[in-house]
Each structure stands twice: as C-alpha cells, then as structure tokens.
N, C-alpha and C positions, 0 to 999 in steps of 0.2 A: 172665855169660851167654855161652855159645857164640855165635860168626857164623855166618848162613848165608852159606855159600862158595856163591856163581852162577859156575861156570868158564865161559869164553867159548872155545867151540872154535875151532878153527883157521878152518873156513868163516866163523863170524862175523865173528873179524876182519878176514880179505880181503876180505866183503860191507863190513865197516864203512871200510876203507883205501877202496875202490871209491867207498864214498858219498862222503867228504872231498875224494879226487881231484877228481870229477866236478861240485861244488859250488864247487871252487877253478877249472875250467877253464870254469866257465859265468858265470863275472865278468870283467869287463875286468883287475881289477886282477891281477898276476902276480907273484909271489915271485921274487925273482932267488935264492934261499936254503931249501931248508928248515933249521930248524933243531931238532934233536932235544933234547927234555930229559931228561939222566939221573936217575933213570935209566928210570923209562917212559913216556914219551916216545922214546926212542932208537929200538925196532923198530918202532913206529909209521911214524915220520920213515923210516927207511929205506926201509921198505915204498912211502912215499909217493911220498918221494925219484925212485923206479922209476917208480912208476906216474905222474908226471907228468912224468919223465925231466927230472929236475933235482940241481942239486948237493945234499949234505947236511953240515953243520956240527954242531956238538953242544957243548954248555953243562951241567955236572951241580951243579946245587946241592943235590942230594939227597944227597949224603954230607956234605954241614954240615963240610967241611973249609975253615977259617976261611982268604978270599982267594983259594981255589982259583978260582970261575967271576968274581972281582970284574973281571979282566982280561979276560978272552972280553965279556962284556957290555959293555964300555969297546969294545972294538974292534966288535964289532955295530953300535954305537950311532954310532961312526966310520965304516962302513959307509952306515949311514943317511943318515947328512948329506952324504954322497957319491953320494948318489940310487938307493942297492941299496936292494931291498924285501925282507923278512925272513917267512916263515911260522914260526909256534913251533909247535911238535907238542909235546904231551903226551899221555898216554893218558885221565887222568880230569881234568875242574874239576871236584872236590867240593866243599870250601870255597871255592877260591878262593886259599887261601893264596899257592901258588907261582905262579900267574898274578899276582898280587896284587903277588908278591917280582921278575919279573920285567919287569913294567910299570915299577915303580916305580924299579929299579935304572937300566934302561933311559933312562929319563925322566932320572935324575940324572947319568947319563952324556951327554945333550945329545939325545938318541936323536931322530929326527922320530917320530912318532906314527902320521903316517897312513902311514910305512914298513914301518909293524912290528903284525902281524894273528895271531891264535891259531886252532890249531886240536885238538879233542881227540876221542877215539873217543866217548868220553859226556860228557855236563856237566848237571849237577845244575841243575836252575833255579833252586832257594833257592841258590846259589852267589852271593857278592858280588859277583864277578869276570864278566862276561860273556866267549864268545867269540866269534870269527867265523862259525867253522866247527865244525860239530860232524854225528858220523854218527847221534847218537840223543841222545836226551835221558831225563831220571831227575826225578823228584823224592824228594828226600830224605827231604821227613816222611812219605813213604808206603816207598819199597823204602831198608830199611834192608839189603839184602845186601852182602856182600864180594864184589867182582867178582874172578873168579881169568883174567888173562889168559894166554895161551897158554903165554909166557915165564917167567909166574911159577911156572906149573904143576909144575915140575920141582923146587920147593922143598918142605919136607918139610909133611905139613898141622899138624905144630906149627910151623915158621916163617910158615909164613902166617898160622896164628890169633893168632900174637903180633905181626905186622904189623896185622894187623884191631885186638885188643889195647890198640895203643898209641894208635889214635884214637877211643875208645869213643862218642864223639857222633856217628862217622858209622853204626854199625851198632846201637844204643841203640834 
C-alpha cells in the first residue's frame, strides 16, 4: 500500500519551533545545551537553538554507523554529571525507538536523568517513550500519514515512500 505523504510546510514548522521554544521558556528548568538528533532532529534543534538563543550540539545515530554517536553520548552524559542540562531535539517520537536508544545509552553512560529532557515537533501518544516537550501531538491508531518535513521535501517522492516503506507499522 501507498503512504499518504502529509508535508509540513514551511509556516508549520516555525509555528511548531515557536510552540517548543515558548514551552521550554515557560519552565524554570533551562537547557545549558540543545542537542540536535541526526538526522531529524538536526534543523529542528537549530531552529531552536536561535529561538531560544542557545548553543547547539548534535549526535546522529540515524546512520547506524557502528560507535559513531557511542562517544558523543559518553561525553553528554559527562556533561551531565557536571551539572549542564541537555535538551534532545528530534523531529518525530513515533515509536519511541530512538528516544528509547537515547535514554537508555545515556543512562549507561552514568548520565543524571533529571539533566537530560526531550523535545520533538510531534509525538505519537501510543509512543512507549514519552517526551517533555512536544509542539503537537498524533495518535497513531488513528492518522497513519508520512509526515513530509520541510527538509525532507527536496528528496525524490520514491525516496520518501521507501523511507515510509521501511517502517510499515507506522503508516499500516
């Protein structure tokens, strides 16, 4: 079966950057760190980065190149215990997975916990993984769409259906 492709236009996104900022500056607690996940998570984080006029770090375990982000997360997690507070930017929690993979690497790297808080432009509620932050929310047994963000937009719409493709239970 075909995905339905939902693109997220441009205005969306700055609407959606806008809400996460304004949810992160209406709490005490404050990120010394954003930190962007590769790879969408990155223009999120950046975007954010600005609008809450903070530094931005970045971590990609999305190309599954074995020990690439094991280091970066080891040093986050040294961060931590050093009393920096960490914001994760990712673009979706659908499953959970990679919230999941970064919690948990974190954790085993000595990480504090209450230093280190997620934020993502949507998050699935059936998602295992909760976040902190989030601009909107989805449920999955209901809109099973491909979200097309801005950045991905510029791939061809066979690489995107074969990205959709490759997680058939999220769009099923």
């Amino acid at each position: 079966m075909t995905p339905i492709l939902a693109p997220i236009s441009a205005d969306a996104f700055l609407a959606d950057v806008m809400a996460l900022a304004q949810q992160v500056s209406a709490k005490s607690w404050r990120p010394r760190f954003i930190i962007g996940v590769g790879r969408g998570g990155l223009v999120p984080a950046v975007y954010l980065s600005h609008a809450l006029g903070l530094p931005m770090l970045s971590v990609d375990i999305s190309s599954q190149v074995p020990d690439f982000a094991d280091g970066l997360l080891v040093r986050l997690a040294e961060r931590t215990r050093a009393g920096e507070t960490l914001l994760v930017v990712d673009d979706i929690n659908d499953t959970g997975r990679t919230i999941a993979h970064l919690r948990g690497a974190l954790a085993g790297a000595g990480a504090d916990a209450n230093a280190v808080r997620f934020a993502t432009l949507i998050d699935n509620i059936r998602s295992v993984e909760r976040v902190d932050y989030a601009a909107r929310s989805i449920d999955r047994a209901v809109m099973k769409d491909w979200f097309v963000f801005p950045w991905e937009a510029v791939a061809s719409r066979d690489a995107i259906t074969a990205d959709a493709a490759s997680v058939p239970e999220r769009t099923a």
